[in-house]
C-alpha positions in Angstrom: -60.5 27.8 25.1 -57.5 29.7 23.1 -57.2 26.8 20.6 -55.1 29.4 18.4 -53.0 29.7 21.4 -53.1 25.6 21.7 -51.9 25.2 18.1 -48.9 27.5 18.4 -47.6 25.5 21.6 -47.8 22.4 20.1 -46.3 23.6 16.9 -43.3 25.2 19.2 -43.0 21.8 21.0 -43.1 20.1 17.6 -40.5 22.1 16.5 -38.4 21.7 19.1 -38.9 17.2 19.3 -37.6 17.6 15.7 -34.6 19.6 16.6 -33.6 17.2 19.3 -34.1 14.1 16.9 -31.6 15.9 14.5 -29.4 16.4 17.3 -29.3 12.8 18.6 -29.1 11.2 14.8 -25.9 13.6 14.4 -24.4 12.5 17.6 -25.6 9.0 16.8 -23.8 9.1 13.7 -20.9 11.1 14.9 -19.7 11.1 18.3 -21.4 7.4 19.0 -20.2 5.6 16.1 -19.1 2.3 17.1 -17.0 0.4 14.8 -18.5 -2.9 14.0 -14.8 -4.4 12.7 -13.8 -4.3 16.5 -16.2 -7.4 16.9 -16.4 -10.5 15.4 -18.8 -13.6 16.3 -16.9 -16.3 18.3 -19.6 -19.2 19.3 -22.1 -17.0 18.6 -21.1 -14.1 20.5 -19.6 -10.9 19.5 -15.9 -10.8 21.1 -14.0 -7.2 20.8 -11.4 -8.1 18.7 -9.0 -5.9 20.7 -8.9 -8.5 23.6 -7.8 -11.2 20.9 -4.8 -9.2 19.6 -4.0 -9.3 23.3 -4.2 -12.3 24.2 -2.2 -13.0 20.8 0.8 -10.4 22.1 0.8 -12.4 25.4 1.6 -15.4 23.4 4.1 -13.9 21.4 6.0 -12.3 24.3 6.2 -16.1 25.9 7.6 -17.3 22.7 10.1 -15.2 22.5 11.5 -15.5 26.2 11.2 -19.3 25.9 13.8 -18.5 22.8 15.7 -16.2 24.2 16.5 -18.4 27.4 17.3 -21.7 25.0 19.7 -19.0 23.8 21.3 -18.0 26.8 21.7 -21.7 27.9 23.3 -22.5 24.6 25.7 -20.0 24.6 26.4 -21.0 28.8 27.5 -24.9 27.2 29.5 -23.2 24.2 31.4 -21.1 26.7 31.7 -24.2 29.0 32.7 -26.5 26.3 35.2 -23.8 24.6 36.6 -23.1 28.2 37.9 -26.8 28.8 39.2 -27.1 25.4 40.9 -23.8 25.4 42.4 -23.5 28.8 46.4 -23.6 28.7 47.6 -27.1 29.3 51.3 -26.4 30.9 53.8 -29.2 29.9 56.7 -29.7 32.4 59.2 -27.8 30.1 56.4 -24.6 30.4 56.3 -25.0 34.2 60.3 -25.1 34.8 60.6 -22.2 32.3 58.0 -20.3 34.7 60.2 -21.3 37.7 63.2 -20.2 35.9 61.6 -16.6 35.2 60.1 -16.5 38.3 63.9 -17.3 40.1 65.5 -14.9 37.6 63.1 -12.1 39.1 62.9 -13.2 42.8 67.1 -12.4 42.3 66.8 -9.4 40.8 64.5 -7.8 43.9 67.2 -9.6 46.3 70.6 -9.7 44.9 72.4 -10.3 47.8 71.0 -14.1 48.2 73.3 -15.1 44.9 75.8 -17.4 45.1 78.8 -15.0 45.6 82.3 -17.6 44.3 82.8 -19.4 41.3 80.7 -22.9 41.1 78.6 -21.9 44.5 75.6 -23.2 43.9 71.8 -21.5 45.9 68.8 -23.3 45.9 65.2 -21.6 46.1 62.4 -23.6 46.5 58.9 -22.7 44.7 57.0 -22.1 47.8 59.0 -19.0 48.2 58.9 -17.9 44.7 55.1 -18.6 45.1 55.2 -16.7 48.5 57.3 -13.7 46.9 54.4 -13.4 43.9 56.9 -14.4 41.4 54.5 -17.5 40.5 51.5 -19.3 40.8 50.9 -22.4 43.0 52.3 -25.7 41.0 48.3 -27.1 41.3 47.6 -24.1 39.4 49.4 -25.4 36.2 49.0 -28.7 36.7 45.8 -29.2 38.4 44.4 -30.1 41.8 44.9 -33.8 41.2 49.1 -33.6 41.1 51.4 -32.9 43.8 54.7 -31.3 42.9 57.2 -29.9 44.3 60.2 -28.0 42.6 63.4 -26.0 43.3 65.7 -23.8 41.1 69.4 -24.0 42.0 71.3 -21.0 40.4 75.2 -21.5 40.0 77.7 -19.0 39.5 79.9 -19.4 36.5 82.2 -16.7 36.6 80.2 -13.0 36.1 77.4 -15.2 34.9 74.5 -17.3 37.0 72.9 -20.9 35.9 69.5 -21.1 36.8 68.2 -25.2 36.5 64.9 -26.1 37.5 63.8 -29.1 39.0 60.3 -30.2 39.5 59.4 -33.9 41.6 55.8 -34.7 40.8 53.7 -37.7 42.6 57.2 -39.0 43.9 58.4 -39.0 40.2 61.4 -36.9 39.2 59.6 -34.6 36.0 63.3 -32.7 35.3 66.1 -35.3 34.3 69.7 -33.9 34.3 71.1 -34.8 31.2 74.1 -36.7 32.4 72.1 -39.1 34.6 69.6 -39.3 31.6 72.5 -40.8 29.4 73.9 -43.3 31.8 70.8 -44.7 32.6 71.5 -48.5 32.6 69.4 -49.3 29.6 72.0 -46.7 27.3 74.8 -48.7 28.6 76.6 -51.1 25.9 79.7 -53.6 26.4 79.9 -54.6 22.6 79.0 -52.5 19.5 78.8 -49.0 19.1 77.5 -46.9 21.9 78.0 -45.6 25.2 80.8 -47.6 27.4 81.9 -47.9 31.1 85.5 -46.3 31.3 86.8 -46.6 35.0 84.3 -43.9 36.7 83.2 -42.0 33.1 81.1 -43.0 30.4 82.9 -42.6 27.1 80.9 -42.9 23.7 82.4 -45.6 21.3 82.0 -46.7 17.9 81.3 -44.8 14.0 77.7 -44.5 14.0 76.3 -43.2 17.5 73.9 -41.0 18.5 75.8 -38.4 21.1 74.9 -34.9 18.8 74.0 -31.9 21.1 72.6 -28.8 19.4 73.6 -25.6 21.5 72.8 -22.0 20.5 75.4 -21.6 17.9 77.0 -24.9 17.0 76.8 -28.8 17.0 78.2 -30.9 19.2 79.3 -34.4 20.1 79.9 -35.8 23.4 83.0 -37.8 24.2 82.6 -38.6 27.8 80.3 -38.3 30.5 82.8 -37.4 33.6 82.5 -38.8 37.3 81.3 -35.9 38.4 78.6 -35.7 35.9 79.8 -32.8 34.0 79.9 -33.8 29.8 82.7 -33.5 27.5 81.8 -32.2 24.6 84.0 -31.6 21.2 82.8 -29.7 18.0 80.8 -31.6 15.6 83.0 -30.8 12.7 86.6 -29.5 12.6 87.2 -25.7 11.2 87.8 -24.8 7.6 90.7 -22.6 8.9 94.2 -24.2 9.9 96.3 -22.5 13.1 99.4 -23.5 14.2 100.1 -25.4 17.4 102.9 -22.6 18.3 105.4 -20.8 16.3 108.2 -19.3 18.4 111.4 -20.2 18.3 113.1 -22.9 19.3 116.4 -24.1 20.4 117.1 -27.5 19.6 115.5 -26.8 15.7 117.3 -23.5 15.9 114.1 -21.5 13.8 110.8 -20.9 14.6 109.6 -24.8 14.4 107.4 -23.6 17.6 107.7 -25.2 21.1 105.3 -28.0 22.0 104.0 -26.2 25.5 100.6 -26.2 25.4 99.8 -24.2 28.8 102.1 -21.5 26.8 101.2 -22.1 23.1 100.0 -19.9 20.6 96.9 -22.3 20.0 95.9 -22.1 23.4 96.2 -18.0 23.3 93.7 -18.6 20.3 91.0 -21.3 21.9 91.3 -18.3 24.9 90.2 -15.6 22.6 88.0 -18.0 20.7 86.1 -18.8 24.3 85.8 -14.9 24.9 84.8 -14.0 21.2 87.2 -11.5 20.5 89.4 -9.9 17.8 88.8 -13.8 15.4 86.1 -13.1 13.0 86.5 -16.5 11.8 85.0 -18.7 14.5 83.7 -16.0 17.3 80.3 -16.7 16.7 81.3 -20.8 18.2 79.5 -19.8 21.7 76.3 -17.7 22.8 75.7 -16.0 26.0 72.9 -18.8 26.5 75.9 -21.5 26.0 78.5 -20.0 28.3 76.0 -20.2 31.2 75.4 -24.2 30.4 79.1 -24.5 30.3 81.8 -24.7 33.5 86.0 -24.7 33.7 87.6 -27.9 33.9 90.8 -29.9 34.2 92.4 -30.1 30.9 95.3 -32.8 30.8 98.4 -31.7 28.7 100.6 -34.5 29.4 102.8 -35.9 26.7 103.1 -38.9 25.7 105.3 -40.6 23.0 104.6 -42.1 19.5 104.9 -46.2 21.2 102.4 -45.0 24.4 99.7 -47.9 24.6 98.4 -46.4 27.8 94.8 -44.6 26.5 92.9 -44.3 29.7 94.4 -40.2 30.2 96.4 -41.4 32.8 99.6 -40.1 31.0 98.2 -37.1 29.4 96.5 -36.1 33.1 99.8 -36.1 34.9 100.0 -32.6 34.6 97.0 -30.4 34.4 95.6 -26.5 34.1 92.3 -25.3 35.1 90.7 -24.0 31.9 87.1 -23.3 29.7 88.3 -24.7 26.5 90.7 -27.0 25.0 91.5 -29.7 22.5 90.8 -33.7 22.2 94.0 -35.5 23.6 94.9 -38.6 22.4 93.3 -41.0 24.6 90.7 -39.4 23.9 90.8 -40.5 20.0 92.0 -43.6 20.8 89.1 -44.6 23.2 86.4 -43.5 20.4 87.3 -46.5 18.2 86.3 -50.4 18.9 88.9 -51.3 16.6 90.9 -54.4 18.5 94.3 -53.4 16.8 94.1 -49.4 18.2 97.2 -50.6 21.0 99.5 -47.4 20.6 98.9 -43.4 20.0 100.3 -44.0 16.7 98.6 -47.1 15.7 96.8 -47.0 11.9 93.8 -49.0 13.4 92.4 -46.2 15.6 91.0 -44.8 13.1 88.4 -47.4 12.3 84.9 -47.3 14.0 85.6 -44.2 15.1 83.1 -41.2 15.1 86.4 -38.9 15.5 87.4 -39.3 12.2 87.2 -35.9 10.0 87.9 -34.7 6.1 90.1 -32.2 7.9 93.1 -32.9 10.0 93.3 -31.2 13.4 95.2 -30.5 16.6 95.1 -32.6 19.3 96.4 -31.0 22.9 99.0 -33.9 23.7 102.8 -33.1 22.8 105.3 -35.5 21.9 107.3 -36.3 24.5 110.4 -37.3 22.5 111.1 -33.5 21.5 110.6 -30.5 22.4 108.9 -29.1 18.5 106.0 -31.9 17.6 102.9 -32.5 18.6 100.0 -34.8 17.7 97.4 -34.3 15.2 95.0 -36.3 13.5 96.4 -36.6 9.8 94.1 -38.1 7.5 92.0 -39.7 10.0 95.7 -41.2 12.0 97.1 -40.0 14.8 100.8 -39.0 13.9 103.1 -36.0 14.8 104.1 -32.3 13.0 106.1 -30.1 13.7 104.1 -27.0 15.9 104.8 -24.2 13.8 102.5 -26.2 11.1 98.5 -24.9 10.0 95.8 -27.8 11.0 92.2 -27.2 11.9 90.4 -27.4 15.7 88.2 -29.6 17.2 87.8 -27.1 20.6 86.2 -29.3 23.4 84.0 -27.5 26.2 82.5 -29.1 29.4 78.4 -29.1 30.4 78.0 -28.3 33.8 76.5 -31.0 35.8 73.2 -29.5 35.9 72.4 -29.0 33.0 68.6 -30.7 31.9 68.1 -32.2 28.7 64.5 -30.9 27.2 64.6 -32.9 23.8 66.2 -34.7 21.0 67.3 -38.2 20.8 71.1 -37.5 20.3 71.0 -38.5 16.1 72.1 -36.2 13.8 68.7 -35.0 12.4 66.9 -34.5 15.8 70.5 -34.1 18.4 69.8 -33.7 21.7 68.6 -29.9 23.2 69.7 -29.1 26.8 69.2 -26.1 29.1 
């Protein structure tokens, strides 16, 4: 045999088992090198710590939906809590303000449905307005759980409208009208101060009572609540300024001593011009748009009487009458305001006591003197007595409240008078 042939075969295969162990111990070491952090012993047996951090993540993402839902339904009962606490509560007086609007707008789109003469009155109930989409249902401000119904009457007063809301809820009338407010029975007195039966008015008595009404501009009181359910109203306070009752001249005084006329008097030219705030910068500012619209013409009695007259229920004084939107007290009208016993005659020094009429000032009253043709009366220093026309006193204008007018607050007292729309 070729043993030196043997030799170098087995020192090539040798060579060549060497080479491949270097190979696989570099590829071992290298491409094969498993990290032994990835395990760990758990009961004994290695666990590939990957699977762990897995498992770990899983647990993690639960956690955090489990949060993130307690989340979600917290904010669901805040929002559901806020909701009921937050959501408008409409009081009667938001609700007929909202039928107003809603009337004032349902007129605009159909003009011709207005009242078209003085003191015609329309009547539009909600249903339409709710029909017309000038307004929500009534459940829809007061809940499911009320039934109401409502209407808005719109009068014409001259070139302006009225529009009075009035709203029945469960059978109960929610809108009072402010004259059947005041003569409810339980306002009614027969002694004292307060509001009195009169024949087929109401006429407030007494020094101390509570008939203050607050419109836009001024305060006022009210003297009577009329048959028909309109309100008298005079001006809380007399003027600083004095006019004359007239100043032309006249006959039987032979000079300008005034004649005692009313329906052609200077001082009802004035109350005119007050009424329709022009050229007198002194007392224009008396009435507001707002007020005119509450406020309606009426009979004014200018009468005379004479200075013995113990008559005081207007009989007198309403003998003769004009159709007018402003005017003065007349003396029964004074008269009637005090309790006093010994107030018999226009001219009596006792009417002056217990009477809320009374004023610092002196002022006109409408009635003229029926024994001449130049004097009038006037309240002098809280009496009733006569001037001549042509002399300077202050005014007490009086006004009438329509009939449907509603009162929305106050308790008729100075500090908190009554509020009406």
């Amino acid at each position: 045999m070729d043993f030196e042939g043997k030799n170098k075969a087995d020192a090539i295969r040798e060579d060549m088992m060497v080479d491949e162990k270097d190979n696989y111990d570099d590829y071992e070491e290298e491409d094969l090198d498993f990290d032994s952090s990835n395990y760990e012993e758990e009961n004994g047996e290695e666990k590939p710590k990957n699977n762990q951090n897995k498992d770990e993540f899983k647990k993690k993402i639960i956690k955090y939906m489990i949060v993130v839902v307690a989340v979600i339904v917290i904010l669901l009962l805040l929002l559901q809590i806020i909701s009921k606490f937050s959501s408008k509560k409409y009081t009667t007086e938001d609700v007929e303000k909202i039928m107003q609007t809603a009337a004032e707008n349902y007129f605009k789109d159909y003009p011709y449905n207005l009242p078209q003469e003085d003191n015609q009155t329309v009547e539009i109930s909600v249903d339409n307005l709710v029909a017309a989409k000038k307004m929500n249902s009534l459940r829809d401000y007061f809940g499911k759980n009320v039934n109401c119904t409502g209407t808005v009457q719109v009068t014409k007063l001259s070139s302006n409208y009225s529009y009075s809301p009035y709203l029945i809820c469960d059978n109960q009338t929610s809108t009072k009208k402010f004259a059947v407010s005041l003569t409810e029975d339980n306002n009614i007195v027969t002694s004292g101060y307060g509001l009195y039966r009169m024949g087929n008015d109401y006429v407030f008595r007494g020094e101390k009572v509570n008939n203050y009404v607050q419109l836009d501009n001024e305060l006022w009181r009210i003297v009577r609540v009329n048959g028909d359910n309109t309100i008298l109203l005079t001006l809380a306070n007399t003027t600083n300024y004095g006019y004359s009752y007239d100043d032309r001249y006249n006959v039987e005084k032979d000079y300008d001593s005034g004649i005692n006329n009313y329906a052609t008097s200077r001082i009802k030219e004035l109350l005119d011009t007050i009424y329709a705030q022009e050229n007198d910068e002194q007392m224009k500012a008396i009435f507001s748009k707002n007020d005119k619209v509450r406020l309606v013409p009426f009979d004014l009695c200018i009468g005379k009487m004479n200075t013995k007259d113990s008559t005081h229920n207007n009989s007198l004084e309403c003998s003769q009458k004009i159709s007018t939107k402003i005017g003065l007290l007349t003396v029964s009208d004074f008269m009637n305001a005090s309790i006093d016993t010994g107030c018999t005659t226009t001219t009596s020094r006792s009417c002056k006591n217990y009477n809320y009429l009374t004023d610092y000032y002196s002022y006109w009253l409408v009635t003229a003197n029926s024994e001449n043709s130049y004097t009038s009366f006037a309240v002098l220093e809280n009496i009733i007595d006569v001037a001549e026309t042509n002399k300077y006193y202050g005014l007490r204008p009086v006004v009438t409240l329509s009939s449907s007018v509603v009162v929305v607050g106050g308790d008729g007292s100075l500090n908190n008078p009554y509020t009406v729309r």
